[in-house]
C-alpha positions in Angstrom: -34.9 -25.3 -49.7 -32.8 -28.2 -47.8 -29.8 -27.9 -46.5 -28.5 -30.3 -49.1 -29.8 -28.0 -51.7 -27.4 -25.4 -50.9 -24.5 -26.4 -53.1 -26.7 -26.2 -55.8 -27.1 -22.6 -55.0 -24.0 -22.2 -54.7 -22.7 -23.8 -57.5 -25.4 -22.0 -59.7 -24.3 -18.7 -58.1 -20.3 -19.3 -58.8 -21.3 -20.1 -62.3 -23.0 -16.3 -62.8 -19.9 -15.2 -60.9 -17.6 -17.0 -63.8 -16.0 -19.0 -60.9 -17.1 -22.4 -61.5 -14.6 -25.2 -60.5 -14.5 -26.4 -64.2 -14.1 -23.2 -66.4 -17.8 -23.2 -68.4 -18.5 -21.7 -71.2 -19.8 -18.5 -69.8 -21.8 -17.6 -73.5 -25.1 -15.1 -73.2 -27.2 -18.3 -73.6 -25.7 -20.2 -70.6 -25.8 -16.9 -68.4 -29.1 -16.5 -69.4 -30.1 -19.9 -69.0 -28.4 -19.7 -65.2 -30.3 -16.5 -64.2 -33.6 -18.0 -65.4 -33.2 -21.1 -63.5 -32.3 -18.3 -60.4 -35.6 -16.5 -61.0 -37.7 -19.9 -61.2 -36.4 -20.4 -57.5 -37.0 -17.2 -56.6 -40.8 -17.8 -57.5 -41.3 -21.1 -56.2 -39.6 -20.3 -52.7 -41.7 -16.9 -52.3 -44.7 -19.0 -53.3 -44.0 -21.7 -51.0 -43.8 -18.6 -48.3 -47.1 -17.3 -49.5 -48.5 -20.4 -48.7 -47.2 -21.1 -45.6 -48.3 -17.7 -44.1 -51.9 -18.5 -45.9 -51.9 -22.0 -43.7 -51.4 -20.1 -40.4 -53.4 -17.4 -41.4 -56.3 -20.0 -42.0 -55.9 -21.3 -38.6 -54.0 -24.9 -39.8 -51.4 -26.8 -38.1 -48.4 -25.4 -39.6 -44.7 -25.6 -38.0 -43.6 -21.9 -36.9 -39.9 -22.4 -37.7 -40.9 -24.4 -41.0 -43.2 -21.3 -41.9 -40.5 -18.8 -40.7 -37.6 -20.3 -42.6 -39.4 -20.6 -46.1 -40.2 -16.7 -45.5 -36.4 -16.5 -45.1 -35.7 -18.1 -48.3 -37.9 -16.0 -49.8 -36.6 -13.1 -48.8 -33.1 -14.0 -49.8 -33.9 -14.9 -53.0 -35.8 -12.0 -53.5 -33.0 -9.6 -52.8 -30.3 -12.1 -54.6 -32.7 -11.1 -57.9 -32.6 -7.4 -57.0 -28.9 -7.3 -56.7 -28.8 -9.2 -59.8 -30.8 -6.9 -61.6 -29.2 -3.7 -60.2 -26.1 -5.0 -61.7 -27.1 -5.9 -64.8 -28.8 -2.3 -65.2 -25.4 -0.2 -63.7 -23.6 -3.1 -66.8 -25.9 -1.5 -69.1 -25.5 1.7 -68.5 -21.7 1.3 -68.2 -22.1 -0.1 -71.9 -24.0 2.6 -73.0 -21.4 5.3 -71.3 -18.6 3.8 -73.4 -17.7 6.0 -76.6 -17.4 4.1 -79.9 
């Protein structure tokens, strides 16, 4: 990811947060529509990693930082998508706790 990527992140991340700078309509489909587009860039940055490593690994001329920082993108993404789905599991079970 480039820097100038970021507030794309960002503003995808505010949107799942419900703090958006225009108020969206936070329906299930937009939500769900925002965490998919989340774990697509969770994919493609832990495969760009993958193949960085497999680059140096083969013995190609590959930048150190460039490799390092697309395993650090990687590895963020990775654990925004655990937290994500931590809290969505302790949601459900909150749900599930409630009487009716």
């Amino acid at each position: 990811m480039m820097i100038n990527e970021i507030p794309q992140v960002a503003k995808n991340l505010s949107v799942m947060s419900g703090e958006g700078e225009k108020k969206q309509n936070n329906s299930p489909l937009t939500l769900a529509q925002t965490f998919e587009k989340v774990f697509e860039n969770t994919e493609q940055n832990l495969q760009i990693a993958d193949q960085a490593v497999l680059k140096s690994n083969m013995g190609e001329n590959v930048d150190l930082h460039e490799m390092m920082i697309a395993m650090e993108k990687a590895d963020i993404s990775l654990r925004l998508m655990v937290q994500l789905r931590n809290k969505a599991i302790d949601a459900y079970h909150e749900i599930m706790r409630m009487q009716v």
